[in-house]
Jmol script that loads the backbone (N, CA, C; Angstrom):
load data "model"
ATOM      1  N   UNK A   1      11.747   1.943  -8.211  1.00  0.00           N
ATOM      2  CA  UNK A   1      10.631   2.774  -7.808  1.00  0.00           C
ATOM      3  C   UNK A   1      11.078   4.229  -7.720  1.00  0.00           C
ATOM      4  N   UNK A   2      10.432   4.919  -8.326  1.00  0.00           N
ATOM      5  CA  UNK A   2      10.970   6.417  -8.424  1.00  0.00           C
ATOM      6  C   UNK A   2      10.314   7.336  -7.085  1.00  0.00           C
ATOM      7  N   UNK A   3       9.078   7.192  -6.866  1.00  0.00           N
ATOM      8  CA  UNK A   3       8.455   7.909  -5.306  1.00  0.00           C
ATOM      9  C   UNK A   3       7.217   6.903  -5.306  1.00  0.00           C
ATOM     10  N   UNK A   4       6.219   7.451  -4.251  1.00  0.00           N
ATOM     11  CA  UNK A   4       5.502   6.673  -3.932  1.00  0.00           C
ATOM     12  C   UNK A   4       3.987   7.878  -4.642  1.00  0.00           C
ATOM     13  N   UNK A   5       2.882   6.557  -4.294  1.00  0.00           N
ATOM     14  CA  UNK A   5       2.138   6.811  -5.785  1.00  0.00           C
ATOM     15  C   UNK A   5       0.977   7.960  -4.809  1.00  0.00           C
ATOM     16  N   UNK A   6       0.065   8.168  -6.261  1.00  0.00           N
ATOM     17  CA  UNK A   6      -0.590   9.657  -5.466  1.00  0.00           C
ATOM     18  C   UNK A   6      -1.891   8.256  -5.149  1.00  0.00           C
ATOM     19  N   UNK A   7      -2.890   8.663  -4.352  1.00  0.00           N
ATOM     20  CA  UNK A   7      -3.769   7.937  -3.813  1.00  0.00           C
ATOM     21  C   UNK A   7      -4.777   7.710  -5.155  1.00  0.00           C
ATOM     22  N   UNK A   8      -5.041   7.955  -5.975  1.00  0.00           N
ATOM     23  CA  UNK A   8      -5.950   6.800  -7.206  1.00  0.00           C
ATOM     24  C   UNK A   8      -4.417   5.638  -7.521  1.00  0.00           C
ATOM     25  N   UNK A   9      -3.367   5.404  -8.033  1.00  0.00           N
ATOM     26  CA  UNK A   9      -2.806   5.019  -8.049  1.00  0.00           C
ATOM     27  C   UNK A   9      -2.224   3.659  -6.905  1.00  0.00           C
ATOM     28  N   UNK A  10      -2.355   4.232  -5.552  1.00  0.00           N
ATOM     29  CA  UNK A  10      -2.278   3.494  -4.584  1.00  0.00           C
ATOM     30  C   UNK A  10      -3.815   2.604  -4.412  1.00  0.00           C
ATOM     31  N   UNK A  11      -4.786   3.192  -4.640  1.00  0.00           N
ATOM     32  CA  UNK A  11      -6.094   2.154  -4.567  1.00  0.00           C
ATOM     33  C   UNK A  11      -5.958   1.111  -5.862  1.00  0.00           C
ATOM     34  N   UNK A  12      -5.305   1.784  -6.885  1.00  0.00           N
ATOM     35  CA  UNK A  12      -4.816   0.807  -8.270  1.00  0.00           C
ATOM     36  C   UNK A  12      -4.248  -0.361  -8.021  1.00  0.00           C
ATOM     37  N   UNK A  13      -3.362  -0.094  -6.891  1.00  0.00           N
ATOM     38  CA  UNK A  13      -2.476  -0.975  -7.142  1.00  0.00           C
ATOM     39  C   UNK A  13      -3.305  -2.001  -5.639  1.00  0.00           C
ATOM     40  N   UNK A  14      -3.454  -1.151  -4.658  1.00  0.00           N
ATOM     41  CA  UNK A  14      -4.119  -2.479  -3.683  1.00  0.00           C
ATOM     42  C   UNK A  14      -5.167  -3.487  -4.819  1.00  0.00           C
ATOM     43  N   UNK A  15      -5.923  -2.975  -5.673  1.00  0.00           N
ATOM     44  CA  UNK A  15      -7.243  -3.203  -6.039  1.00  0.00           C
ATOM     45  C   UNK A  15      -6.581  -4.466  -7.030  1.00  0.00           C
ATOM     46  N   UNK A  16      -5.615  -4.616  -7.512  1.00  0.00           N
ATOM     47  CA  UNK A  16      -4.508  -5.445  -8.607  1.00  0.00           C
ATOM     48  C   UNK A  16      -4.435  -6.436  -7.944  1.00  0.00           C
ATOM     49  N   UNK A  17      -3.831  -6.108  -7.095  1.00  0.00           N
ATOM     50  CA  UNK A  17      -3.548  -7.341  -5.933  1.00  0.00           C
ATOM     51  C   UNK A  17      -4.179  -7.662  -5.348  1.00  0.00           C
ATOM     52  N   UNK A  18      -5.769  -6.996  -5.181  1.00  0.00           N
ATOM     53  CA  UNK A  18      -6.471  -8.148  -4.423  1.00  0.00           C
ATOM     54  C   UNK A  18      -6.635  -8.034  -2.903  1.00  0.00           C
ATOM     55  N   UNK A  19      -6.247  -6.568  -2.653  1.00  0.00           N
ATOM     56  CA  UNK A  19      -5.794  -6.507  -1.347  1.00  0.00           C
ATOM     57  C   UNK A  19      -6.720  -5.670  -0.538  1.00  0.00           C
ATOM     58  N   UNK A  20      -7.512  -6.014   0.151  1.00  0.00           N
ATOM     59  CA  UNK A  20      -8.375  -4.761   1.565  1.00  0.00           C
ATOM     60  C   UNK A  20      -7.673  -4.164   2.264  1.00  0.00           C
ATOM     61  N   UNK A  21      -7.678  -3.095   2.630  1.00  0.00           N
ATOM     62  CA  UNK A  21      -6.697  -2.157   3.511  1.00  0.00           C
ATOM     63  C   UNK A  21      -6.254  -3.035   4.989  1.00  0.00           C
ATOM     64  N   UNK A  22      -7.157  -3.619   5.354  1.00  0.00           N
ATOM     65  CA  UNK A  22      -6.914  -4.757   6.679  1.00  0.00           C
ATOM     66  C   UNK A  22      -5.808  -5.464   5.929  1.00  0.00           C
ATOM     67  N   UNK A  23      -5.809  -6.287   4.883  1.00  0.00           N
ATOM     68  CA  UNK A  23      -4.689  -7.239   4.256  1.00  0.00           C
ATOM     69  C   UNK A  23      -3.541  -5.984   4.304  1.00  0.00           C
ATOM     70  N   UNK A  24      -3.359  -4.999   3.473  1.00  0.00           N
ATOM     71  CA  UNK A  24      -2.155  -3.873   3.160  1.00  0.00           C
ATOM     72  C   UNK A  24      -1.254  -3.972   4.181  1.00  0.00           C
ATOM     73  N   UNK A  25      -2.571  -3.424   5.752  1.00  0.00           N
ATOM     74  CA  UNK A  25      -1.928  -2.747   6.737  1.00  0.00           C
ATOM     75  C   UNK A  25      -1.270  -4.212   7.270  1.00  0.00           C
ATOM     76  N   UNK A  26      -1.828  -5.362   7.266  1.00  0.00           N
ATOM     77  CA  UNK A  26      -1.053  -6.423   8.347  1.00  0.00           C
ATOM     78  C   UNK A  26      -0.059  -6.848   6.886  1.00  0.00           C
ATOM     79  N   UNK A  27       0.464  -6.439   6.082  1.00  0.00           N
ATOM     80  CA  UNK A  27       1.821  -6.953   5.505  1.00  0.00           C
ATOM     81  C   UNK A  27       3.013  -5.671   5.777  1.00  0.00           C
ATOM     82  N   UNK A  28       2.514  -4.954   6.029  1.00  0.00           N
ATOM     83  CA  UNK A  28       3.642  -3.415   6.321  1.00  0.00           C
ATOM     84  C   UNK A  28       3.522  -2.912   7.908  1.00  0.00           C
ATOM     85  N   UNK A  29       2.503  -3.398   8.853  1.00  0.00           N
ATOM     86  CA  UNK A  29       1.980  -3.304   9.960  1.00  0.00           C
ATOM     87  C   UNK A  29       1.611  -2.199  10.343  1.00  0.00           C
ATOM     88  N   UNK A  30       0.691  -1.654   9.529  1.00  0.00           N
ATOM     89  CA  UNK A  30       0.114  -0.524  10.100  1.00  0.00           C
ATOM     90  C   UNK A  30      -1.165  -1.089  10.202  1.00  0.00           C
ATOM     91  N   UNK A  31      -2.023  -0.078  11.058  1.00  0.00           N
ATOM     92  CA  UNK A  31      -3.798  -0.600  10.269  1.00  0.00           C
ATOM     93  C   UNK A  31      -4.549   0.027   9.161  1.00  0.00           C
ATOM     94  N   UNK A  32      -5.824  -0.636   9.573  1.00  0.00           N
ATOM     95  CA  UNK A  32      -6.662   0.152   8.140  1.00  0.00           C
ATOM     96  C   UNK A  32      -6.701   0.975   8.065  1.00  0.00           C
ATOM     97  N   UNK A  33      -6.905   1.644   9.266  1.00  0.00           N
ATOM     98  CA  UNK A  33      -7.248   3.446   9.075  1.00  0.00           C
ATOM     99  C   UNK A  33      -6.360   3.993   8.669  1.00  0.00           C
ATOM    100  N   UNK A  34      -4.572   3.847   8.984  1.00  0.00           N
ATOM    101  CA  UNK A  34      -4.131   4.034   8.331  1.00  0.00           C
ATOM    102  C   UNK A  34      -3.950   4.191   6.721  1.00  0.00           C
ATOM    103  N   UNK A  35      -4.275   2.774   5.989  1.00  0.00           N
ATOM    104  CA  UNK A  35      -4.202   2.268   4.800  1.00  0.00           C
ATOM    105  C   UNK A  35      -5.033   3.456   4.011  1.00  0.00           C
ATOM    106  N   UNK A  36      -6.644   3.842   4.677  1.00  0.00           N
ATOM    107  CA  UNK A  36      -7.040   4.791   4.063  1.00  0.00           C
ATOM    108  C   UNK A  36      -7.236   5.935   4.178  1.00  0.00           C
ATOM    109  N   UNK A  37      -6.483   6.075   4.978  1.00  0.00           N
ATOM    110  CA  UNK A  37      -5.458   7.752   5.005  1.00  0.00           C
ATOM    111  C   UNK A  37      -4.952   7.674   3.851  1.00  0.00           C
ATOM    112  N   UNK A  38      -4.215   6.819   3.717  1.00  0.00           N
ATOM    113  CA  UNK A  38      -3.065   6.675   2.397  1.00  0.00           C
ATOM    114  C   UNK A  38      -3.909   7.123   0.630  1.00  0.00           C
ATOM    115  N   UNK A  39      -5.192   6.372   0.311  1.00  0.00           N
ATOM    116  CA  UNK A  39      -6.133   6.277  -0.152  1.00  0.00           C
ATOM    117  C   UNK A  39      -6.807   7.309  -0.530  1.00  0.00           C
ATOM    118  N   UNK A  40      -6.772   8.552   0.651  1.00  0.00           N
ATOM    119  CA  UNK A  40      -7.522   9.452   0.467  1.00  0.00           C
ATOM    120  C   UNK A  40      -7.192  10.770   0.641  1.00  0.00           C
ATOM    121  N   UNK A  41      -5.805  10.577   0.683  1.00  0.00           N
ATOM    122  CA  UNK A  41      -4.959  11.664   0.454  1.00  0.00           C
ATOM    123  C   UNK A  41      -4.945  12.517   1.269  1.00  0.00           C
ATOM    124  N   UNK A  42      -5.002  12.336   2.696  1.00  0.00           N
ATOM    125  CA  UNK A  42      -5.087  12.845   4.203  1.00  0.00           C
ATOM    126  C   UNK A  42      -3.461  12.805   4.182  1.00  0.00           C
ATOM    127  N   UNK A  43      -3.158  11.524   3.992  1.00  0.00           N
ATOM    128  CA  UNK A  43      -0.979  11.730   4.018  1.00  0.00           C
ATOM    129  C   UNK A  43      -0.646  10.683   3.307  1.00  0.00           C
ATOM    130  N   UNK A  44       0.737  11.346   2.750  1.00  0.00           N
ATOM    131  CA  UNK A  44       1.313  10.875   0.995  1.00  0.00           C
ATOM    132  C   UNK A  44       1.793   9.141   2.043  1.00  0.00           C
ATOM    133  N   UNK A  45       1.548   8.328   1.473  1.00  0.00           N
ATOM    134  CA  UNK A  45       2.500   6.689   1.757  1.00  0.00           C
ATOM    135  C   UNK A  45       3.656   7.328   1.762  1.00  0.00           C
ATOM    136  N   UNK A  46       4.504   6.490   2.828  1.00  0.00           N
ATOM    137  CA  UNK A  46       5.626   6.759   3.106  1.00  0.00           C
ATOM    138  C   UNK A  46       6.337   5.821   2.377  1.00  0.00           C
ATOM    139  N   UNK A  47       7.823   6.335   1.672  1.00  0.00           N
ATOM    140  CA  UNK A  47       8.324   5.568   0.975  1.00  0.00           C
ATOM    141  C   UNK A  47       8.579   4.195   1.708  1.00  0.00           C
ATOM    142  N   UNK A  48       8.980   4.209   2.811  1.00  0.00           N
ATOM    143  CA  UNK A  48       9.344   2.423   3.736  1.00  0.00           C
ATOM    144  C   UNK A  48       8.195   1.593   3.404  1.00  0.00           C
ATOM    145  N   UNK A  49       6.664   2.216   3.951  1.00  0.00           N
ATOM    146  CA  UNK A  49       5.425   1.417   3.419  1.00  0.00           C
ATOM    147  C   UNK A  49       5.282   0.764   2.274  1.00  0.00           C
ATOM    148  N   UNK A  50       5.353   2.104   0.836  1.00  0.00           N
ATOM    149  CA  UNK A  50       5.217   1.165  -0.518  1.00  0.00           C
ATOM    150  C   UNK A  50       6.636   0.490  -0.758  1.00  0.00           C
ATOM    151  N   UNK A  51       7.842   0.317  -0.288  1.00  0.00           N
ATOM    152  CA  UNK A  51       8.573  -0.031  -0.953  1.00  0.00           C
ATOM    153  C   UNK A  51       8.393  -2.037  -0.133  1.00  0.00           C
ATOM    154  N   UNK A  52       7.635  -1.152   1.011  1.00  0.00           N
ATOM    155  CA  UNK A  52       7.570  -3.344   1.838  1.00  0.00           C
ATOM    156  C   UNK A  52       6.496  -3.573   1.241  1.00  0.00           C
ATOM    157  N   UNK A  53       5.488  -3.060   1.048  1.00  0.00           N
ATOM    158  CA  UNK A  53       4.631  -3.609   0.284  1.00  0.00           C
ATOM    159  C   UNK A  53       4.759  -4.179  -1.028  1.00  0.00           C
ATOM    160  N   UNK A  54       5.406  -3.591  -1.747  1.00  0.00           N
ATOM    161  CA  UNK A  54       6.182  -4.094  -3.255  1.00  0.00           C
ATOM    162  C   UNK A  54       6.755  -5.172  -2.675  1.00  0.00           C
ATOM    163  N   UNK A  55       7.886  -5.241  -1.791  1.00  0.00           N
ATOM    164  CA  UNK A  55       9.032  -6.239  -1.837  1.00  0.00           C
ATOM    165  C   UNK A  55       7.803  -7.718  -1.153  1.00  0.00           C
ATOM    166  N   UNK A  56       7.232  -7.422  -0.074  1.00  0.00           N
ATOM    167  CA  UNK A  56       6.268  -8.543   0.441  1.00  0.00           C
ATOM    168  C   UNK A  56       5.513  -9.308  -0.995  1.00  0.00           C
ATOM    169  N   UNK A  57       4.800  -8.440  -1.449  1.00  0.00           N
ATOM    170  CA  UNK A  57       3.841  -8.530  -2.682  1.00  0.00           C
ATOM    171  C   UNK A  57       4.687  -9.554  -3.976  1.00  0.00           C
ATOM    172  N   UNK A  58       5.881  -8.777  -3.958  1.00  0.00           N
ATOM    173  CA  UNK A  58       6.758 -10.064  -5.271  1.00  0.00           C
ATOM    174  C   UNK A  58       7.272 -10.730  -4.490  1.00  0.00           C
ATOM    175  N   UNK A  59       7.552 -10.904  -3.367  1.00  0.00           N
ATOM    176  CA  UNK A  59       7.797 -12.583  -3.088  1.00  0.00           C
ATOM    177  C   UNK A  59       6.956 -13.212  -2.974  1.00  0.00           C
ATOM    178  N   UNK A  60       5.430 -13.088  -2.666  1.00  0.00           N
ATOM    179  CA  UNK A  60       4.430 -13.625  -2.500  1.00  0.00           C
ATOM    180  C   UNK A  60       3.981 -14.266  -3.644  1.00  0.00           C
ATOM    181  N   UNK A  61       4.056 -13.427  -5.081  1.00  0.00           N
ATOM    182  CA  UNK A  61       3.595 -14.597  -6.188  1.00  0.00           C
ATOM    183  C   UNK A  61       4.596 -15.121  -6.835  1.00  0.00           C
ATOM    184  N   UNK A  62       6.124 -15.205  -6.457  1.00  0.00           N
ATOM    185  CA  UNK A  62       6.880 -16.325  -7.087  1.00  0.00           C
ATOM    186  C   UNK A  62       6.318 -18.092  -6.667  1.00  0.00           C
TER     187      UNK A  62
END
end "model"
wireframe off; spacefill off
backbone 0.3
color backbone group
């Protein structure tokens, strides 16, 4: 992962997976409002967030 993504990108990728900002926030433990902060470009995802979200996300569909 090179940085973390700009917010169309981050709704890309929840929207792939299937994921509501309620689902996002309880796999990285933040909440929603958070999640769409992230979304809407109020504040950049923090690299710790997308990188547990990635790592949660591929263990989940092996």
């Amino acid at each position: 992962m090179k940085d973390t993504p700009i917010p169309d990108e981050f709704r890309f990728f929840l929207s792939k997976h299937g994921l509501t900002g309620r689902e996002a926030g309880a796999l990285v433990g933040v909440n929603s409002r958070q999640i769409r902060r992230y979304t809407s470009d109020d504040v950049k995802v923090p690299y710790a967030v997308w990188y547990t979200l990635n790592m949660k996300l591929e263990s989940r569909e092996v």
